[in-house]
VEXDODREN-507977 format. One line per 3 residues: number of its first residue (from 1); for each residue y, z, x negated of N, C-alpha, C, O. Coordinates in nm, 4 decimals. Example, Ala and Ser with C-alpha at 12.3 -4.5 7.8 and 13.67 -1.06 7.14 Angstrom:
<sites>
1	-0.5690,0.7800,-1.3190,-0.4500,0.7800,-1.2300,-0.3300,0.7800,-1.3200,-0.3319,0.8465,-1.4236  -0.2250,0.7080,-1.2850,-0.1060,0.7140,-1.3670,0.0030,0.7870,-1.2900,0.1138,0.8039,-1.3409
</sites>
This chain:
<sites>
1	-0.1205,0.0000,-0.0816,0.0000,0.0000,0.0000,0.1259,0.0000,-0.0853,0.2272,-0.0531,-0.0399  0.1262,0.0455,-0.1833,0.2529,0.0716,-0.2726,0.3072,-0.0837,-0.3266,0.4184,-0.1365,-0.3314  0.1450,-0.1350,-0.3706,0.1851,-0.2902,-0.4426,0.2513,-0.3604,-0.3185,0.3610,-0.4157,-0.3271
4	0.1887,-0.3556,-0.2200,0.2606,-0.4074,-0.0603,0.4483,-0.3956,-0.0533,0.5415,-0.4727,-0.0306  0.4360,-0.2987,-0.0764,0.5728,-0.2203,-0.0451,0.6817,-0.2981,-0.1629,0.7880,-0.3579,-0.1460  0.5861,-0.2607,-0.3114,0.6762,-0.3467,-0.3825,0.7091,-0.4787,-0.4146,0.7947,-0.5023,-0.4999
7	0.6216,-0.6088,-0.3266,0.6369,-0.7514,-0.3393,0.7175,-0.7709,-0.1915,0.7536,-0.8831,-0.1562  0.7442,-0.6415,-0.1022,0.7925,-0.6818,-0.0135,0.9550,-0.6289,-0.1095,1.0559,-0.6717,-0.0535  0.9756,-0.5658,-0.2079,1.1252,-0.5607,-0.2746,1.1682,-0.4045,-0.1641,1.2693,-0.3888,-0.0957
10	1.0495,-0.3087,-0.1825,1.0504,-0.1456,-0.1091,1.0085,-0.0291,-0.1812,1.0026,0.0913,-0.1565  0.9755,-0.1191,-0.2986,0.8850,-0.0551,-0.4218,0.9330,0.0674,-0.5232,1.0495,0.1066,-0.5312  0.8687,0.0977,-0.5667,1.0043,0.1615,-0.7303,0.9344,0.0637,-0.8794,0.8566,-0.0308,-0.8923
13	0.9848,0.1188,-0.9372,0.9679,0.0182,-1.0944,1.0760,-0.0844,-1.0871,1.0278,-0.1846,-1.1398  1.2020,-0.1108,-1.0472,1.2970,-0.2145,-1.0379,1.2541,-0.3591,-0.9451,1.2843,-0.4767,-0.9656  1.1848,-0.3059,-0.8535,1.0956,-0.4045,-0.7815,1.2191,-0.4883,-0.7428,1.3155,-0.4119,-0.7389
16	1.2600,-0.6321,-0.7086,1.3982,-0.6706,-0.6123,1.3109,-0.7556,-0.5398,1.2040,-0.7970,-0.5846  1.3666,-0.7872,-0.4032,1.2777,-0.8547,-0.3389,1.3571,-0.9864,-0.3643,1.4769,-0.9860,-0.3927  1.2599,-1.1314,-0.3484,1.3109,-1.2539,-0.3804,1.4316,-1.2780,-0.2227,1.4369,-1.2365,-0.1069
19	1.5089,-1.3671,-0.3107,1.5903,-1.4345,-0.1876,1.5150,-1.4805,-0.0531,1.3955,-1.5103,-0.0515  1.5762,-1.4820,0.0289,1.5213,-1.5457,0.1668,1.5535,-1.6970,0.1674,1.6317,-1.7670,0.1031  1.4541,-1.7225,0.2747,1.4533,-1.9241,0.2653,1.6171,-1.9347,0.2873,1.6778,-2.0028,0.2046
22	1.6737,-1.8874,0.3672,1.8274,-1.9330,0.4005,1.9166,-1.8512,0.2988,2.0212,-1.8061,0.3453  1.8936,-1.8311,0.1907,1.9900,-1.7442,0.0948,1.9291,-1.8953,-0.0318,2.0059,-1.9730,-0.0885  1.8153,-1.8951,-0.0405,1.7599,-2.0133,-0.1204,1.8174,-2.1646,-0.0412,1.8545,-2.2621,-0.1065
25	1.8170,-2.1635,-0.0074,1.8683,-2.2853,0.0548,2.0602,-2.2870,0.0638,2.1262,-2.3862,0.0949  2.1068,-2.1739,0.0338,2.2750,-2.1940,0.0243,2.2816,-2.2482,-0.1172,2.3581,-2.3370,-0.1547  2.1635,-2.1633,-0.2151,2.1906,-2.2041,-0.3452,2.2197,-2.3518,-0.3561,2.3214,-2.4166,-0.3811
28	2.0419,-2.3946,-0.3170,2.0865,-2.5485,-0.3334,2.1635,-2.6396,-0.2938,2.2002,-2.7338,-0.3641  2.1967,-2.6194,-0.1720,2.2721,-2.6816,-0.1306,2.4217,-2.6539,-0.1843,2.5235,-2.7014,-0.1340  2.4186,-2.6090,-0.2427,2.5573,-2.5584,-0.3577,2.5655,-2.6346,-0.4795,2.6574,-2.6577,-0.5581
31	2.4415,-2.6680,-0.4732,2.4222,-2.7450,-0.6476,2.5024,-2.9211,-0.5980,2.5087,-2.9803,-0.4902  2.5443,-2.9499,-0.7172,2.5798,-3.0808,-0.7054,2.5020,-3.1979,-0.7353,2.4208,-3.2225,-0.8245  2.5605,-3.2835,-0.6096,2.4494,-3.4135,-0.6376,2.4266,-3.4555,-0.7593,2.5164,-3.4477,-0.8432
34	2.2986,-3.5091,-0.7915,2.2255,-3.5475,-0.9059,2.1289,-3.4151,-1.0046,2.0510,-3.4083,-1.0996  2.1918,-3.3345,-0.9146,2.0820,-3.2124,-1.0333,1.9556,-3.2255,-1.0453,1.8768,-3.3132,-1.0099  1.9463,-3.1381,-1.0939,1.7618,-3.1479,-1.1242,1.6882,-3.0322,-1.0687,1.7149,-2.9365,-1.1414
37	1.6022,-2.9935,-0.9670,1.5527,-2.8755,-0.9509,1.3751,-2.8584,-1.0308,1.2958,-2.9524,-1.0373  1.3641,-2.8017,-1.0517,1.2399,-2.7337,-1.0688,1.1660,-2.6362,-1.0412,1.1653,-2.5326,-1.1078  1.1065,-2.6531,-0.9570,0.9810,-2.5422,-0.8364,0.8912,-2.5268,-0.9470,0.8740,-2.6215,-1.0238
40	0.8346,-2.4221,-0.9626,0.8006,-2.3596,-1.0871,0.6936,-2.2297,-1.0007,0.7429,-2.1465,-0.9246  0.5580,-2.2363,-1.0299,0.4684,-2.1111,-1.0189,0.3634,-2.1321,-1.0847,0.3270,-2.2356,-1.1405  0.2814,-1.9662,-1.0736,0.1801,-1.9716,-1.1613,0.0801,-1.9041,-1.0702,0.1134,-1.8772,-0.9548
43	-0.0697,-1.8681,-1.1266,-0.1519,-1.7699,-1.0593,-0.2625,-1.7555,-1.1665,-0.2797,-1.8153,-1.2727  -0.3434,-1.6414,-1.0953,-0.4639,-1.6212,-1.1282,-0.5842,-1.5401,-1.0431,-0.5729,-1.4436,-0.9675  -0.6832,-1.6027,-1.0768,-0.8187,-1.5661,-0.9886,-0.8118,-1.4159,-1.0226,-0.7917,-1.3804,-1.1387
46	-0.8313,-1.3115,-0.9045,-0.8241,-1.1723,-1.0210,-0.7148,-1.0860,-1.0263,-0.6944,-0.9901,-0.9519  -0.6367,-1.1304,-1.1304,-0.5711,-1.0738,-1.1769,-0.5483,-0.9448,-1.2621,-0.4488,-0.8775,-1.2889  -0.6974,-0.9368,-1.2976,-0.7617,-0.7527,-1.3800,-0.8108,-0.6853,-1.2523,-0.8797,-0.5853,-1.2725
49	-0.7873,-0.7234,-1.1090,-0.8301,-0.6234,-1.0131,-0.9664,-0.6025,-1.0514,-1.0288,-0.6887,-1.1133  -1.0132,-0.4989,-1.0198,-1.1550,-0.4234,-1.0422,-1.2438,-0.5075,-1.1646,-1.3560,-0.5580,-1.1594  -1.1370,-0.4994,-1.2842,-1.1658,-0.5355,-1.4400,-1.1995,-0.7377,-1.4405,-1.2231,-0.7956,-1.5466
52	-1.1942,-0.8113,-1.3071,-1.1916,-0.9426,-1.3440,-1.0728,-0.9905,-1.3225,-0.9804,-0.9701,-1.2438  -1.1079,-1.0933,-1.4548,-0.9910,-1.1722,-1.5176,-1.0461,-1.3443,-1.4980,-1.1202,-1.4178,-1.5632  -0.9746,-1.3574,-1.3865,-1.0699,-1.5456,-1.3321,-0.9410,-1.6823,-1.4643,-0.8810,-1.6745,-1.5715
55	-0.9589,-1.7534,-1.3882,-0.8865,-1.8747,-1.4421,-0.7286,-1.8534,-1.3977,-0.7026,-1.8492,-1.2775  -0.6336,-1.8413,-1.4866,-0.4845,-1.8439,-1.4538,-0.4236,-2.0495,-1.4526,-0.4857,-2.1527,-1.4778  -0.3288,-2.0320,-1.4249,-0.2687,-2.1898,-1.4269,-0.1469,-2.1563,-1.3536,-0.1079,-2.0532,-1.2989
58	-0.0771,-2.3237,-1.3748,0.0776,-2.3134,-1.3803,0.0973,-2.4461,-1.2815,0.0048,-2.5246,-1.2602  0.2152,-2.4590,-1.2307,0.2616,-2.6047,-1.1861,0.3922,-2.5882,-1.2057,0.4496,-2.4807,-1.2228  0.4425,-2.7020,-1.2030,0.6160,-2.7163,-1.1777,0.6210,-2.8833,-1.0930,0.5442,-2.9755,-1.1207
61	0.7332,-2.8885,-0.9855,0.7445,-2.9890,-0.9500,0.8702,-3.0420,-0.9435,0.9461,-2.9967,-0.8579  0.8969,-3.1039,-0.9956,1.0585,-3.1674,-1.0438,1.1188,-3.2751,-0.9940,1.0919,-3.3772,-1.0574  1.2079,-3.2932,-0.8820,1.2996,-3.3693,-0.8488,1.4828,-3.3851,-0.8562,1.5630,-3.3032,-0.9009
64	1.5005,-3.4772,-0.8148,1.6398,-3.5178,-0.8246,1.7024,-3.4429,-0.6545,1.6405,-3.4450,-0.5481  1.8204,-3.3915,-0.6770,1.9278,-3.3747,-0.5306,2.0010,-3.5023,-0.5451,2.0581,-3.5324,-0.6498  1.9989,-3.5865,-0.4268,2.0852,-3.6646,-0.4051,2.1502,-3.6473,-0.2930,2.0948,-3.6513,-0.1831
67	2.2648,-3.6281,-0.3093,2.3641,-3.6275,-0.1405,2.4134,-3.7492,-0.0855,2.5298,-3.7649,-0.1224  2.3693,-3.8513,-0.0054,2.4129,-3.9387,0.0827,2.4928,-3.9517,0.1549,2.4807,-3.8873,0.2591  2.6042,-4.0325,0.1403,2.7258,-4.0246,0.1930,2.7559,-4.1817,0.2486,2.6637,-4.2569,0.2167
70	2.8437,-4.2357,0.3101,2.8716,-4.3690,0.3737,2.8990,-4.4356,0.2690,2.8915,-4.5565,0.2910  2.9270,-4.4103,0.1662,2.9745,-4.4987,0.0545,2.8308,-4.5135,-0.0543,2.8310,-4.5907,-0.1502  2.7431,-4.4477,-0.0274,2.5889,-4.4460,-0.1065,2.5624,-4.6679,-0.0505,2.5910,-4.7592,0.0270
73	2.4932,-4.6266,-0.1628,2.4332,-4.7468,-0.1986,2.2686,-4.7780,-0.0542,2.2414,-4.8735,0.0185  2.1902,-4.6167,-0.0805,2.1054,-4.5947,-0.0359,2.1064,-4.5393,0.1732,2.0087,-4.5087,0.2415  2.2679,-4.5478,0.2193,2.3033,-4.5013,0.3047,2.2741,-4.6321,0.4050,2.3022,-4.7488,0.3777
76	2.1867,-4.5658,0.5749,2.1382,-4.6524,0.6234,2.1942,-4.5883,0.7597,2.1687,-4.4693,0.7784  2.2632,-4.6531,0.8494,2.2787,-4.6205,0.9853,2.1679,-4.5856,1.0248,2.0739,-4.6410,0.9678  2.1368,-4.4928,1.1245,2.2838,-4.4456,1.1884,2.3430,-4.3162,1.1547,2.4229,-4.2629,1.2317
79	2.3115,-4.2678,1.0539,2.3329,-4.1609,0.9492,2.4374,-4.1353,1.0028,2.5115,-4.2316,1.0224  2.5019,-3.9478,1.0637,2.6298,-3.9683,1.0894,2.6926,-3.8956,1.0384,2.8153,-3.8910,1.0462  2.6046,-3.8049,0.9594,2.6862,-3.6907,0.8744,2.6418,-3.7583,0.7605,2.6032,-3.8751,0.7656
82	2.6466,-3.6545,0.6001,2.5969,-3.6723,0.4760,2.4635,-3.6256,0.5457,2.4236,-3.5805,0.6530  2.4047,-3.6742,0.3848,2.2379,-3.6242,0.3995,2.1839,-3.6437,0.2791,2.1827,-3.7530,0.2225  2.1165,-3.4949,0.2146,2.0580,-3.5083,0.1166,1.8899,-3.5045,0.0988,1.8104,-3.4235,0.1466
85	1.8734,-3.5818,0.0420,1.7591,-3.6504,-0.0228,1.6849,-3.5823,-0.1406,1.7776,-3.5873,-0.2215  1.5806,-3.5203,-0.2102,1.5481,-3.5270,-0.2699,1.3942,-3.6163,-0.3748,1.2772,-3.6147,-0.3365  1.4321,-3.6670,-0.4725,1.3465,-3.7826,-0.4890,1.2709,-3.7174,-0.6234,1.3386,-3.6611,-0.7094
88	1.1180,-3.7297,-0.6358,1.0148,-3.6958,-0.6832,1.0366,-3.7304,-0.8509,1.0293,-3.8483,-0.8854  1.0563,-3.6525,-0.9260,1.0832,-3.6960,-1.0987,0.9452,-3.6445,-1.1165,0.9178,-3.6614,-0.9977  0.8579,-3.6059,-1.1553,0.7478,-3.5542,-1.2493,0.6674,-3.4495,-1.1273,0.7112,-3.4310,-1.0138
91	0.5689,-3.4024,-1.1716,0.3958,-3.3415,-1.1126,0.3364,-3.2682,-1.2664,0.2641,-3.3217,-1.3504  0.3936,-3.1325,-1.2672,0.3209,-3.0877,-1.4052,0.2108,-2.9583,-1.3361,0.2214,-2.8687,-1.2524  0.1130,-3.0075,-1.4200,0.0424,-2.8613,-1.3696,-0.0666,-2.7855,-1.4966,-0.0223,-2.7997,-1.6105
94	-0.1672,-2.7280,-1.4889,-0.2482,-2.6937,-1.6521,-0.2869,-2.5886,-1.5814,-0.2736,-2.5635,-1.4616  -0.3418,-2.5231,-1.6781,-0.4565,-2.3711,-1.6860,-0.3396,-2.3618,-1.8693,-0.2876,-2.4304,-1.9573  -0.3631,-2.2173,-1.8194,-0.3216,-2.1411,-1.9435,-0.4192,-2.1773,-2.0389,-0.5391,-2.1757,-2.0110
97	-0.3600,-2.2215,-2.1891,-0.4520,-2.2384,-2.2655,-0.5111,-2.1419,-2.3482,-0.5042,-2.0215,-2.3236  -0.5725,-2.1926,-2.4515,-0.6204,-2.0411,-2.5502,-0.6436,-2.1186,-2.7051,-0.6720,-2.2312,-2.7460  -0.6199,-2.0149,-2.7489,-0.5737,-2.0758,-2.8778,-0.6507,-2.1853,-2.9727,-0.6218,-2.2099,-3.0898
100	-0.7248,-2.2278,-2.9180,-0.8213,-2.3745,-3.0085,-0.7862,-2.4791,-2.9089,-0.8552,-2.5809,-2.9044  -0.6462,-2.4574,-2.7978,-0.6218,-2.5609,-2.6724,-0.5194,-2.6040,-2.7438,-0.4606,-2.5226,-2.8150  -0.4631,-2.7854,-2.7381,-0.4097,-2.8524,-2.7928,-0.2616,-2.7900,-2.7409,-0.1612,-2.7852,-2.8120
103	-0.2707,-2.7395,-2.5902,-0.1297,-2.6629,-2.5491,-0.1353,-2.5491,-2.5588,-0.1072,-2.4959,-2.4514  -0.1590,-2.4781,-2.6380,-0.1902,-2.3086,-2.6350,-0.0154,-2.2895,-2.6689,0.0539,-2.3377,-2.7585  0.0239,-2.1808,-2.5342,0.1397,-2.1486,-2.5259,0.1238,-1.9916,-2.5795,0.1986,-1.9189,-2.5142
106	0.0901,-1.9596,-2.6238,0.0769,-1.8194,-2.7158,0.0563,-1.7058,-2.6052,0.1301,-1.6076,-2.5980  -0.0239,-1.7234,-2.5418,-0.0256,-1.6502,-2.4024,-0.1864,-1.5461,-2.4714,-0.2862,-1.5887,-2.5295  -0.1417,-1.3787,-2.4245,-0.2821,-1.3512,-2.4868,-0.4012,-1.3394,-2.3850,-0.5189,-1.3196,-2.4148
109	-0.3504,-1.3548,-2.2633,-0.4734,-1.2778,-2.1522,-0.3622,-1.3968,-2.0490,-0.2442,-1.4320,-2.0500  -0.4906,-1.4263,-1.9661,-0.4546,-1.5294,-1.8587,-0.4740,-1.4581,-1.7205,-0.5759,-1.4330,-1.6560  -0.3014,-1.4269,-1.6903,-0.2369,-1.3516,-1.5744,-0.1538,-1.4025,-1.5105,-0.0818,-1.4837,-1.5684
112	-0.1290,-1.3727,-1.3536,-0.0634,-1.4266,-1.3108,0.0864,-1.4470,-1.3594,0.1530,-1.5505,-1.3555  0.1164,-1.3412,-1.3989,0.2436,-1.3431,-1.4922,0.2291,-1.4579,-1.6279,0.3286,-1.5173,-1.6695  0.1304,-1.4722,-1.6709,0.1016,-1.5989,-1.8034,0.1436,-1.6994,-1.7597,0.2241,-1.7739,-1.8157
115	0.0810,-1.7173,-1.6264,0.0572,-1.8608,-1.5611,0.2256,-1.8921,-1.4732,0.2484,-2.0020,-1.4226  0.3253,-1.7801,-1.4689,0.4635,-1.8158,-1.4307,0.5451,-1.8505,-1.5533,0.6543,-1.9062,-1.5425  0.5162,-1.8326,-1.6169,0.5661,-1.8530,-1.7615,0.5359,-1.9693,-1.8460,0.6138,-1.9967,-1.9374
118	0.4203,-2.0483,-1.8232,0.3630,-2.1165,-1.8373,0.4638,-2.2390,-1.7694,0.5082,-2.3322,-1.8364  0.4905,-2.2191,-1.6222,0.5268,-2.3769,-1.5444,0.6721,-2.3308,-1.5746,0.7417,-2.4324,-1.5749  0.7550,-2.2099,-1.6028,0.8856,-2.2078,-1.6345,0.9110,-2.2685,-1.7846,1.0111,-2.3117,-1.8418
121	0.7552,-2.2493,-1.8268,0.8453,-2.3268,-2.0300,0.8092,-2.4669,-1.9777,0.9083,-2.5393,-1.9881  0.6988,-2.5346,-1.9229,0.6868,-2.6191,-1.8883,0.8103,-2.7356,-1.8559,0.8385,-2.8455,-1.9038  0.8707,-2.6432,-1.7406,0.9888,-2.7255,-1.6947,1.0775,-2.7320,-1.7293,1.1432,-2.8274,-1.6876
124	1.1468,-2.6331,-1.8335,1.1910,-2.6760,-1.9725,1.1632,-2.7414,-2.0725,1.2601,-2.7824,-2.1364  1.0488,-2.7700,-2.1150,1.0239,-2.8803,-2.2334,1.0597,-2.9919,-2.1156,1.1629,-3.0552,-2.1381  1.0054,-3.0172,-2.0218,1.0474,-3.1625,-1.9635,1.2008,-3.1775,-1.9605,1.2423,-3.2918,-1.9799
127	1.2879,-3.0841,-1.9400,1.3717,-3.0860,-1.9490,1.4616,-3.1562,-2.0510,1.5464,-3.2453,-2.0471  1.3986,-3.0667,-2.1569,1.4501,-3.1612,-2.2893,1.4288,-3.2593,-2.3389,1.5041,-3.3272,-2.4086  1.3121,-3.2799,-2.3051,1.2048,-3.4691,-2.2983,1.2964,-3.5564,-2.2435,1.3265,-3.6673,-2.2876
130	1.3465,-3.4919,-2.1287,1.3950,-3.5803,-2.0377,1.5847,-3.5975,-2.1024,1.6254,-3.7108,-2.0765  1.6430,-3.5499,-2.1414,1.7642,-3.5317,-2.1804,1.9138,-3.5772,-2.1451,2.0173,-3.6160,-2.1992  1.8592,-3.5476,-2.0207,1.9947,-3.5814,-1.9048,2.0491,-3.4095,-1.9878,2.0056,-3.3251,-2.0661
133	2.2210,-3.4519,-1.8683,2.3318,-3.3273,-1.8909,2.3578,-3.2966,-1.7662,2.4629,-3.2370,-1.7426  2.2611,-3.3329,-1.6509,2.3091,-3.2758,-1.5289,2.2738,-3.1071,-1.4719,2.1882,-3.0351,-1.5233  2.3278,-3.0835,-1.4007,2.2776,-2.9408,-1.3824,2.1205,-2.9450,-1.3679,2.0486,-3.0212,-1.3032
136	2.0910,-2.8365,-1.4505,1.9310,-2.8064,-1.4342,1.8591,-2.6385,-1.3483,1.8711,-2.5266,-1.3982  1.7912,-2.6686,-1.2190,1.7666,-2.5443,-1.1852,1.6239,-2.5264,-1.1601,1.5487,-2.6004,-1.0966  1.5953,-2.4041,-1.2266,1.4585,-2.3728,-1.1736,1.4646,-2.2847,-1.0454,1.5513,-2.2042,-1.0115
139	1.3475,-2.3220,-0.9821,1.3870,-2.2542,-0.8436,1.1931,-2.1521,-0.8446,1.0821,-2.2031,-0.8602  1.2273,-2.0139,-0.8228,1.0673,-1.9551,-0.8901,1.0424,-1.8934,-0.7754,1.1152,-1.9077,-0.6771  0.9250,-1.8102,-0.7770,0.8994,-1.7003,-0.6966,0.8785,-1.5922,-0.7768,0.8499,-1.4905,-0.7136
142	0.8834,-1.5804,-0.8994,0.8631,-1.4595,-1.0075,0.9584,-1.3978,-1.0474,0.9456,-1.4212,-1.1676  1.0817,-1.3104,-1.0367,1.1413,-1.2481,-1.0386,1.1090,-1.1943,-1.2167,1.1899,-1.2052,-1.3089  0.9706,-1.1373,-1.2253,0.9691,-1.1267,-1.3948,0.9246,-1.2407,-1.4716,0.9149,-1.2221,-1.5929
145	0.8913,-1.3716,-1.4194,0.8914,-1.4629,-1.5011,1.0782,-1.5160,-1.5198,1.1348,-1.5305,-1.6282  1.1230,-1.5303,-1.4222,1.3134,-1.5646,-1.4508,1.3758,-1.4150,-1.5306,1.4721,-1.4242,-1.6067  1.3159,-1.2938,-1.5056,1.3894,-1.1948,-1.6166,1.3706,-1.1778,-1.7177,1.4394,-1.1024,-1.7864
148	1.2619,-1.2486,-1.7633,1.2158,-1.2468,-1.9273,1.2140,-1.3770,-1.9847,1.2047,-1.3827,-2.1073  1.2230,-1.5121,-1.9012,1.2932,-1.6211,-1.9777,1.4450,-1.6413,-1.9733,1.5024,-1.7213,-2.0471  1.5033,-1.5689,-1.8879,1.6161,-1.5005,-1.9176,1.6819,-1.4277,-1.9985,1.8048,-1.4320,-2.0040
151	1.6033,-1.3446,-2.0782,1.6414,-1.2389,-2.1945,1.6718,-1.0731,-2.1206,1.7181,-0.9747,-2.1782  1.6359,-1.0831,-2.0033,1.7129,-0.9692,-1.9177,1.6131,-0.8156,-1.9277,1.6467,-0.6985,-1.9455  1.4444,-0.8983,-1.9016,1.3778,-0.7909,-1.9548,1.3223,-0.7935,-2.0480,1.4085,-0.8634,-2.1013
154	1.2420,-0.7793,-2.1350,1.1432,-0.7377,-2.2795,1.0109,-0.7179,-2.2232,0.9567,-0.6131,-2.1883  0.9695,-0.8355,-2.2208,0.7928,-0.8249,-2.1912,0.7285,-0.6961,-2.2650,0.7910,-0.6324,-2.3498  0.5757,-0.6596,-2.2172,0.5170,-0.5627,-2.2997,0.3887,-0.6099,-2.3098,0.3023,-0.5580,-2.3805
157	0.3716,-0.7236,-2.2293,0.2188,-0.8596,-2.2722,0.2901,-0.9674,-2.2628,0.4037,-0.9818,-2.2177  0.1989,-1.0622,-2.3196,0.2076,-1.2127,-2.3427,0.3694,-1.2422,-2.4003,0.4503,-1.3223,-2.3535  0.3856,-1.1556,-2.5097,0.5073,-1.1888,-2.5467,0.5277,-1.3360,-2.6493,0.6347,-1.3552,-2.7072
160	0.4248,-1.4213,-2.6601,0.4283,-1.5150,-2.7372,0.5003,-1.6091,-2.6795,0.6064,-1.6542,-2.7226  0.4282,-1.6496,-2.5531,0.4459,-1.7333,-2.3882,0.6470,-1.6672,-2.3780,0.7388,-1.7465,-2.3991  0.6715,-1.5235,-2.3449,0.8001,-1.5145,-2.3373,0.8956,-1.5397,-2.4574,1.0149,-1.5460,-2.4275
163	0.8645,-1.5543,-2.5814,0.9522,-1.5739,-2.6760,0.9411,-1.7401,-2.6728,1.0284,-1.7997,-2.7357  0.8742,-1.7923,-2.6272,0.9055,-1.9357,-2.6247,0.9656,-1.9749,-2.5025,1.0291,-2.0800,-2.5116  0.9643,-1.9226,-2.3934,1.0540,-1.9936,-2.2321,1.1955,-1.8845,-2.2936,1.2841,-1.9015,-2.2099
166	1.2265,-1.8246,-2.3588,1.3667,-1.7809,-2.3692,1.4135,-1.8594,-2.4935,1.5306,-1.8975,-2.4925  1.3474,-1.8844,-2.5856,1.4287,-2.0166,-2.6883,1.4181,-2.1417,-2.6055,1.5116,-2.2192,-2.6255  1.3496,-2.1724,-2.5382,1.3810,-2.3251,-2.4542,1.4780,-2.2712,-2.3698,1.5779,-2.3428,-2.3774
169	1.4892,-2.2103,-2.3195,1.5980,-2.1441,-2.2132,1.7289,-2.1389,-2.2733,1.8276,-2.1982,-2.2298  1.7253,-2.0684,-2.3707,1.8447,-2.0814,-2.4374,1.9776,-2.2263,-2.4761,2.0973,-2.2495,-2.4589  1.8221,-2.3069,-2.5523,1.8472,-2.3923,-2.6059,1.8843,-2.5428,-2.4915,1.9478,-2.6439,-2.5215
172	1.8276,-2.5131,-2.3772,1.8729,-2.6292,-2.2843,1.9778,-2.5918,-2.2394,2.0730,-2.6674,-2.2204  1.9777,-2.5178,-2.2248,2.1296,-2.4089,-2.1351,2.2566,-2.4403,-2.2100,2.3563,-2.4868,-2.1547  2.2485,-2.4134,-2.3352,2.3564,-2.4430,-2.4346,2.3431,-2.6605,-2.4316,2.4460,-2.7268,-2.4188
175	2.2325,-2.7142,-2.4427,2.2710,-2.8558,-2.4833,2.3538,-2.8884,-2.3441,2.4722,-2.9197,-2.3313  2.2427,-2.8689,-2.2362,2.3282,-2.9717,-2.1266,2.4187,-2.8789,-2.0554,2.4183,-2.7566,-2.0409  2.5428,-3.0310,-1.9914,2.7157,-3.0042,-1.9720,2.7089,-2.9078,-1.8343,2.8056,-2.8442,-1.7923
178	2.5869,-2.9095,-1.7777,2.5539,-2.8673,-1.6168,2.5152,-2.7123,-1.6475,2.5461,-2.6225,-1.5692  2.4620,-2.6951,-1.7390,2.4047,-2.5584,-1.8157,2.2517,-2.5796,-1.7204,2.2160,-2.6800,-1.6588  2.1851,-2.4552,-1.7341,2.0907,-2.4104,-1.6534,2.0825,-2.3173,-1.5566,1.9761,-2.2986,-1.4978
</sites>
């Protein structure tokens, strides 16, 4: 009941509960046309409950905001307001690797927390692959995967996995003009 209490953001340990669909949805719709979003999660079979540890993995799914307006190229009657669009850039997904894996993200134990960390560095290296300057947002459900590729908290596992999504974090944030 307590873990209940604290994913509902009722908890103690600095639990916060995530934004609501209509608090998430002012964001984006705040962002300016052409950004980039990135939907970003992870999981695992398990999770250590009653000592098993199943298969963890990651996804991120990355598109463009486009806002449609009468003067769009792509604007089709009888459209009568704006209208935004979002259009499909990339499909990333994986299993946490382990260290003889060609992607081993320095992750030591495959947790659901590994596996958020995992599609947040993820969608940063594409990021930089990709090397637009438009605004870049990840959009998560992990509250400690965005506070520790953030720099905000100090992991106490899988700090390999977090010292690498906070130097990509850093480092895209500072290149592109949109920040992160």
């Amino acid at each position: 009941r307590d873990y209940v209490r604290q994913l509902a953001g009722e908890g103690s340990g600095g639990t916060v509960r995530a934004n609501s669909a209509a608090d998430t949805q002012q964001l984006v719709d705040a962002l300016p046309s052409n950004s980039i979003l990135a939907y970003t999660d992870g999981g695992c079979d398990g999770n250590g409950a009653g000592g098993y540890w199943g298969k963890a993995g990651w996804g991120a799914w990355i598109c463009r905001k486009q806002v449609l307006t009468q003067s769009s190229p792509e604007w089709h009657p009888p459209m009568a307001t704006n209208s935004t669009d979002f259009v499909a850039l990339s499909d990333l997904w994986g299993q946490w690797y382990k260290k003889e894996d060609e992607f081993y993200c320095k992750c030591t134990r495959g947790t659901n927390n590994a596996g958020e960390l995992c599609g947040m560095l993820n969608a940063l290296l594409w990021a930089r692959r990709q090397g637009g300057h438009e605004t870049f947002a990840i959009c998560y459900d992990s509250m400690y995967a965005r506070n520790v590729t953030g720099g905000i908290w100090k992991p106490k596992a899988n700090k390999g996995i977090s010292a690498l999504c906070y130097k990509a974090f850093c480092a895209e944030n500072a290149r592109r003009k949109g920040g992160v």
